[in-house]
C-alpha positions in Angstrom: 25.9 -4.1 -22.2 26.1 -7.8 -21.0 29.9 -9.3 -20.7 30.8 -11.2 -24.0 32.1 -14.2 -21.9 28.4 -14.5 -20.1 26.7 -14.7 -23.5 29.6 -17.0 -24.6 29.4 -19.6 -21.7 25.7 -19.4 -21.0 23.6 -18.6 -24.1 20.8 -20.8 -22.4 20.4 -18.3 -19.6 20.8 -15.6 -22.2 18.1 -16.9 -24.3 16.0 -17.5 -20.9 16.0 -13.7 -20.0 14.8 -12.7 -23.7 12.0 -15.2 -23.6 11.0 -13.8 -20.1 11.6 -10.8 -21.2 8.8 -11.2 -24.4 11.9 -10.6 -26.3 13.2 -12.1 -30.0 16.7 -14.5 -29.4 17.4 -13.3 -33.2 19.8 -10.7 -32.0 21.4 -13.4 -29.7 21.7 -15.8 -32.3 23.4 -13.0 -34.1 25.9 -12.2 -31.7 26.7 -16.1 -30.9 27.9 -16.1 -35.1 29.6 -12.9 -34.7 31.6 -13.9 -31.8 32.7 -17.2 -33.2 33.7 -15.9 -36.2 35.4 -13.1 -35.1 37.3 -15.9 -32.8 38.4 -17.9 -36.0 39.7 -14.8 -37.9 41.6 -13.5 -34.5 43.2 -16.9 -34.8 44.1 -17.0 -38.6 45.1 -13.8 -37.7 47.9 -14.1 -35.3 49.1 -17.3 -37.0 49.7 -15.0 -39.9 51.3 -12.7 -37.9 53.8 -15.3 -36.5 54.7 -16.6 -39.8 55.5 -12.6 -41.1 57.6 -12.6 -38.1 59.2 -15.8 -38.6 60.1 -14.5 -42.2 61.0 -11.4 -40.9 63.9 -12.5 -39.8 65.3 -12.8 -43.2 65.4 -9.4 -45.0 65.9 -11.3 -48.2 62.8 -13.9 -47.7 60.6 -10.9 -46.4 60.9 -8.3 -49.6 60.1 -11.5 -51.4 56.4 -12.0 -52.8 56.2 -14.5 -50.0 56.6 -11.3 -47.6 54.6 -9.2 -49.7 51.7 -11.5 -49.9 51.9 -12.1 -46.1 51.7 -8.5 -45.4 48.9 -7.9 -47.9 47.0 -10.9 -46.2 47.4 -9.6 -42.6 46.0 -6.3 -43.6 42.8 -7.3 -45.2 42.0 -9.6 -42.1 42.7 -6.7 -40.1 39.9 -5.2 -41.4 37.8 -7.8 -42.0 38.2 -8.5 -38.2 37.4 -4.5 -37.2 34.7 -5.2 -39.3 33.1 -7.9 -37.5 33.8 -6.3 -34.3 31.8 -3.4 -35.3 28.8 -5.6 -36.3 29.7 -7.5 -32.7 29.7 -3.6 -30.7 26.2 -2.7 -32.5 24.5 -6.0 -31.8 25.4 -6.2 -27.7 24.4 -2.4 -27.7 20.9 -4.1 -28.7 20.6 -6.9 -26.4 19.1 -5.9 -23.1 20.0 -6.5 -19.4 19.0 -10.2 -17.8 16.8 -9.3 -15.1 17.2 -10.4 -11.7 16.5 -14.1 -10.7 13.6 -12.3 -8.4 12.1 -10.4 -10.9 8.2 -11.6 -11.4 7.8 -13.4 -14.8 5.2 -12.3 -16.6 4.2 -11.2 -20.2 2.8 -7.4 -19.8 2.1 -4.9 -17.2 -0.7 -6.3 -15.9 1.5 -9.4 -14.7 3.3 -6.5 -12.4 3.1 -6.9 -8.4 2.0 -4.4 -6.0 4.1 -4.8 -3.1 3.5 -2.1 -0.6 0.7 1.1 -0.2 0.4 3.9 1.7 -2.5 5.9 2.9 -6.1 5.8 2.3 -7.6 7.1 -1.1 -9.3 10.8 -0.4 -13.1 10.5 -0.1 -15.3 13.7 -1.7 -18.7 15.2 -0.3 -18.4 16.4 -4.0 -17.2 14.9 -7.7 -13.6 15.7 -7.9 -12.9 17.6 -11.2 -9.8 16.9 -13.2 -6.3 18.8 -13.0 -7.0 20.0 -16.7 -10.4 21.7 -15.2 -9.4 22.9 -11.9 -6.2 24.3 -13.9 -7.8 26.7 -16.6 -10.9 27.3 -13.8 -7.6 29.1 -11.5 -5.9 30.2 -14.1 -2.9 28.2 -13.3 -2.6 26.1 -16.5 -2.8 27.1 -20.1 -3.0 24.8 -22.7 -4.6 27.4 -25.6 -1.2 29.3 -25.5 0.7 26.1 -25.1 -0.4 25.2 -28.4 -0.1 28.2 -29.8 3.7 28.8 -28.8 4.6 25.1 -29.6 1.8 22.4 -30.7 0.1 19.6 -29.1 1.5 18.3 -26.0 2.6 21.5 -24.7 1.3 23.9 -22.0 1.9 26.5 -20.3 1.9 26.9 -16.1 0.8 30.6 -14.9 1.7 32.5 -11.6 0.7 29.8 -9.1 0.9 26.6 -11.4 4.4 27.9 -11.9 5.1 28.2 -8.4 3.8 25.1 -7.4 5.5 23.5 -9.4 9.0 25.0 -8.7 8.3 24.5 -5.1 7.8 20.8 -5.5 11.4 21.0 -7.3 13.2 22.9 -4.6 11.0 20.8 -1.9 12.8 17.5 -3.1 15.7 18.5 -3.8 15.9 19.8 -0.2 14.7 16.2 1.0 17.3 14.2 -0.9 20.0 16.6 -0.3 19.3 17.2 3.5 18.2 13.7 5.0 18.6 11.0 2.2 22.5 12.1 1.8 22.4 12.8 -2.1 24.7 15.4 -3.6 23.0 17.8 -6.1 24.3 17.8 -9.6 23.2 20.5 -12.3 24.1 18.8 -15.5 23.5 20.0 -19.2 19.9 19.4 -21.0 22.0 18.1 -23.7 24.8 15.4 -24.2 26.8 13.8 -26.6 25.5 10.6 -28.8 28.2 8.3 -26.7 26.2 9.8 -23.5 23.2 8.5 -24.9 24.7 4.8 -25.7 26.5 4.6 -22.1 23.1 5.1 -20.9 21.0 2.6 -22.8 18.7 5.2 -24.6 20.4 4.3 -28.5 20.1 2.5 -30.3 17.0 1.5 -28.7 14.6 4.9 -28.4 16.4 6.4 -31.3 13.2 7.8 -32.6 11.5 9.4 -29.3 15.1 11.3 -28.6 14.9 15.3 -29.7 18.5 16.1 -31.0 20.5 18.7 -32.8 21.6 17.3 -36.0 24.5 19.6 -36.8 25.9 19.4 -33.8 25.1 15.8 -32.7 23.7 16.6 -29.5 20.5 14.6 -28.1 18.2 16.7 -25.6 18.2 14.2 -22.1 14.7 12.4 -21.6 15.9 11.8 -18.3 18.8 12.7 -15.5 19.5 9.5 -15.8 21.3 10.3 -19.0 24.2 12.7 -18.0 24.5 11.4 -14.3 25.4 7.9 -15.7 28.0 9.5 -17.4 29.5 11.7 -15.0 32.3 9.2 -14.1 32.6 8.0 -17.7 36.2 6.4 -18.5 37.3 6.8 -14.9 38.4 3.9 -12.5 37.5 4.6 -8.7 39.8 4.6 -6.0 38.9 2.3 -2.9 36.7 3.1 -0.3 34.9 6.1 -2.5 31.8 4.3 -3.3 29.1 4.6 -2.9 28.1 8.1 -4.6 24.6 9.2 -4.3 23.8 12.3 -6.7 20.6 14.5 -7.3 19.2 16.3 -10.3 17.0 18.4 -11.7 16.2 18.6 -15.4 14.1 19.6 -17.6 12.9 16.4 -19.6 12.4 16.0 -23.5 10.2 13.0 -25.5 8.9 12.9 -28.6 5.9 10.5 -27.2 6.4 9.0 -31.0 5.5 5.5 -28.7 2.2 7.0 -27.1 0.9 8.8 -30.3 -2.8 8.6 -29.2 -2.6 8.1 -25.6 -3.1 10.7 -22.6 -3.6 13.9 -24.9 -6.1 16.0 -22.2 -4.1 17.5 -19.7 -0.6 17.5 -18.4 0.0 13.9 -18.4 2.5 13.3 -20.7 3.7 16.3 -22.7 7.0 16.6 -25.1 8.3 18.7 -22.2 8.6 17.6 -18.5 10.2 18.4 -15.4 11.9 15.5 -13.1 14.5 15.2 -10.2 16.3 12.3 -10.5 18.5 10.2 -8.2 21.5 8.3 -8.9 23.7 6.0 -7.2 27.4 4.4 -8.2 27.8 1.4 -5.7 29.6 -1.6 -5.4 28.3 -4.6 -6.7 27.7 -6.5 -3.0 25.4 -3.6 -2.0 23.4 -2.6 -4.8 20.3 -4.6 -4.4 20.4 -3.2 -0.9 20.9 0.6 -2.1 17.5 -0.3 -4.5 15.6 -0.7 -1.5 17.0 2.5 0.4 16.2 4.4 -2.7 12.6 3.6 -3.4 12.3 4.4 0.5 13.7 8.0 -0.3 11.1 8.0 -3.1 8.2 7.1 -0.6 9.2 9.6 1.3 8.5 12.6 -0.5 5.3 10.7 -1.2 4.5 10.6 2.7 5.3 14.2 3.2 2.9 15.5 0.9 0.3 13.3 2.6 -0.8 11.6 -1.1 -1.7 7.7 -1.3 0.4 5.7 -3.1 1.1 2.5 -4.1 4.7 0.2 -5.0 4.2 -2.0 -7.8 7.2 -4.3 -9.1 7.7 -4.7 -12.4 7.4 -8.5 -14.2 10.1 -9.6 -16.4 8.2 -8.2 -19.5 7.3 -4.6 -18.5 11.6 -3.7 -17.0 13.2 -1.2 -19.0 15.7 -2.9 -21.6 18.8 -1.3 -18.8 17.4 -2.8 -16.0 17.7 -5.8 -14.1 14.9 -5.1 -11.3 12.5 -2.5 -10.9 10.1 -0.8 -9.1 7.1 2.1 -9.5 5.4 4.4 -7.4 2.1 5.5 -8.2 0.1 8.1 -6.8 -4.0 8.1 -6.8 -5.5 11.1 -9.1 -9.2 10.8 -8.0 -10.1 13.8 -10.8 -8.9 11.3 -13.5 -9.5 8.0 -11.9 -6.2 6.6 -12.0 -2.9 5.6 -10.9 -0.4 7.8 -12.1 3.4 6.9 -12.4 5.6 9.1 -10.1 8.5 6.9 -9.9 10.8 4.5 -11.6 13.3 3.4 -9.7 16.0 0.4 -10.8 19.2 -1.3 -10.5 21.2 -1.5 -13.7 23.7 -3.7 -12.5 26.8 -3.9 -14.3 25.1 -3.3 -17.6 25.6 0.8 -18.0 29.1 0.8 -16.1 29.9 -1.6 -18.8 29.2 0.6 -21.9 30.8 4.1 -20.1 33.2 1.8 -19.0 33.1 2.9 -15.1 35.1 0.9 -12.8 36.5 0.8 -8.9 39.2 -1.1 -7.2 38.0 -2.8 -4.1 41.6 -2.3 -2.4 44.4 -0.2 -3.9 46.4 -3.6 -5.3 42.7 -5.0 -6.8 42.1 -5.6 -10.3 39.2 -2.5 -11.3 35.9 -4.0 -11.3 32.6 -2.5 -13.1 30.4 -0.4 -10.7 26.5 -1.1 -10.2 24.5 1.6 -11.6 20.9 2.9 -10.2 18.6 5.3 -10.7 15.3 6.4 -9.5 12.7 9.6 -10.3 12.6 11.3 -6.5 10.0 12.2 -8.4 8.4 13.3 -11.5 6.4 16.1 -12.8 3.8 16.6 -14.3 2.2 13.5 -12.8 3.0 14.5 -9.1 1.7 18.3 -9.6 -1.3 16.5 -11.0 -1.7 14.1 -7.8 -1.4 17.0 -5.4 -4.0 19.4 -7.4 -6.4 16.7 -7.4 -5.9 15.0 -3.9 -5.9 18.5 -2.4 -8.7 20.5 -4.6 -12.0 22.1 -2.3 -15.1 21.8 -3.7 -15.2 25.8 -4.4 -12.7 24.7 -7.3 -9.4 26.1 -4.7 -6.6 23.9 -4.1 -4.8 23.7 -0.6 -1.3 23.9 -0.6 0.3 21.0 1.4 2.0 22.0 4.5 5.8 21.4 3.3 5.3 23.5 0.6 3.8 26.3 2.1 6.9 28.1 2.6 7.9 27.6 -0.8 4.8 28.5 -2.3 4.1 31.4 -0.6 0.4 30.6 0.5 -1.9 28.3 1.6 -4.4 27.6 -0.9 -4.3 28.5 -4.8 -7.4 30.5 -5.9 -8.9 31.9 -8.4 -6.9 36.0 -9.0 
């Protein structure tokens, strides 16, 4: 949520970020009426106040209908003003973040940088077959029964595709836990509806969030969700900051925004697995702590020996929380693409602001708002797909990479 003061005394700059952002200024215009009439009535409000005080003072003058008509008055602009603040609340919870002043401009993906890559793309004496046919060929991946136990978009992984992939889990949990200084975090699947505003995920994906209607709980798309709230309603004391934390979750989407799109293979299912990291930090440092965290990203990229690539987003692809970006993407040479491994982005102010998460920077400071960030370290499916592709033998076998051997159990994956 952006500060009601920044909209107030720089709508231009406001209206500037929406434009970059391909973004309608209707909500702005919105909030710019709200505000000032919520203003006036707070004023008519506490001149009426006065006056009932004034009269008060007089127990005669205030049971008169003078009095009565004072105290009638003051309560329905009471509620006209809670009113308007409630309009005020839902239409900030709608405007996104102002991305940073270095943050590309551009209007679509395509207008996205690639700032760094890493390794050479695999070269084949044979055509590379895709995950989707090396999976079924091993008997690793099942989509048939996937289906059958839960629809379209689901799968199911088998003996060594299960393995695999709960080695790549424990194998980056280890890294970011061991070397990158993160503490691990096991947090529910499933959170409260105020989880999912402090986070940024409603009102705006209201309709790709899974949720239990009776009992008002949303199933997390992301980490993200439950580790921004971890320190919800709580002022920091000095010198604590910055917190790193590490997660693993189980991920749930509707995909209602990509009806159509990726429906062979594991792409993008209703059902993922991802670790996420998360850092609380002071504002001074946070652009620095985004550079330290896509390096812990690249990392396990570099480990597993798999090309990649850092793109930063332009001011039109950034998530609505974000105020800079950046994506790792992994070559799949079965498929022929870049996949997405990695998100990772500084927040700013703009979560800390809706949990309402504050420090003090000494003990006798006023409490500030904390910088948010967040980062997948990294995702599944897309990096189980990257390493059965990069790593498959043209007998249809997939070699295990070396740092996952000991998790895994074995060296290559073959057909039982």
């Amino acid at each position: 949520m952006l500060d009601i003061r920044i909209i107030r005394d720089n709508p231009d700059i406001v209206r500037q970020a929406l434009t970059n952002r391909q973004e309608d200024s209707v909500i702005l215009d919105e909030i710019l009426e709200l505000d000032t009439e919520r203003r006036q009535k707070v004023t008519e409000l506490e001149d009426l106040r006065h006056a009932r005080k004034e009269l008060a003072r007089d127990r005669q003058a205030d049971s008169s209908e003078r009095g009565r008509d004072l105290r009638n008055m003051i309560k329905d602009l009471e509620d006209e003003v809670k009113n308007i603040e409630t309009s005020l609340e839902d239409a900030l919870l709608q405007l996104p973040n102002i991305p940073h002043p270095s943050t590309p401009v551009g209007k679509d993906e395509n207008d996205n940088v690639i700032v760094s890559t890493w390794g050479e793309q695999k070269t084949f004496d044979f055509t590379p077959a895709p995950h989707w046919t090396l999976g079924e060929s091993l008997g690793i991946i099942d989509f048939e029964r996937g289906v059958k136990l839960s629809g379209s978009r689901f799968y199911v992984l088998k003996g060594m595709g299960a393995r695999l992939q709960r080695a790549l889990i424990a194998f980056m949990l280890d890294l970011h836990t061991s070397r990158h200084g993160y503490q691990e975090i096991y947090p529910p699947y499933m959170v409260k509806r105020e989880c999912m505003v402090g986070a940024g995920q409603l009102p705006k994906l209201d309709e790709n969030i899974y949720r239990d209607v009776e009992d008002d709980l949303w199933f997390v798309g992301t980490a993200e969700i439950p580790l921004t709230n971890l320190h919800r309603d709580e002022i920091i004391l000095p010198g604590m900051l910055p917190f790193y934390y590490v997660a693993y979750t189980a991920c749930f989407r509707r995909e209602k925004m990509s009806a159509g799109r990726d429906t062979r293979g594991i792409k993008r299912g209703h059902q993922f697995d991802k670790v996420e990291m998360y850092k609380f930090t002071e504002p001074e440092t946070s652009y620095e702590e985004l550079e330290k965290m896509v390096a812990d990203a690249e990392e396990v990229c570099q480990q597993l020996g798999l090309p990649y690539r850092v793109t930063e987003h332009c001011t039109a692809d950034i998530g609505f929380t974000a105020a800079k970006s950046y994506d790792i993407d992994m070559w799949a040479p079965g498929c022929e693409e870049w996949l997405e491994v990695s998100s990772c982005s500084n927040c700013t102010d703009f979560q800390a602001r809706r949990t309402n998460i504050r420090y003090r920077p000494a003990s006798d400071s006023k409490p500030q708002f904390v910088h948010t960030l967040n980062g997948s370290g990294l995702a599944l499916p897309r990096l189980m797909i990257a390493v059965m592709e990069n790593y498959q033998q043209a007998d249809g076998s997939i070699v295990v990479p070396e740092v996952l051997r000991g998790f895994v159990g074995a060296e290559i994956i073959t057909s039982p």
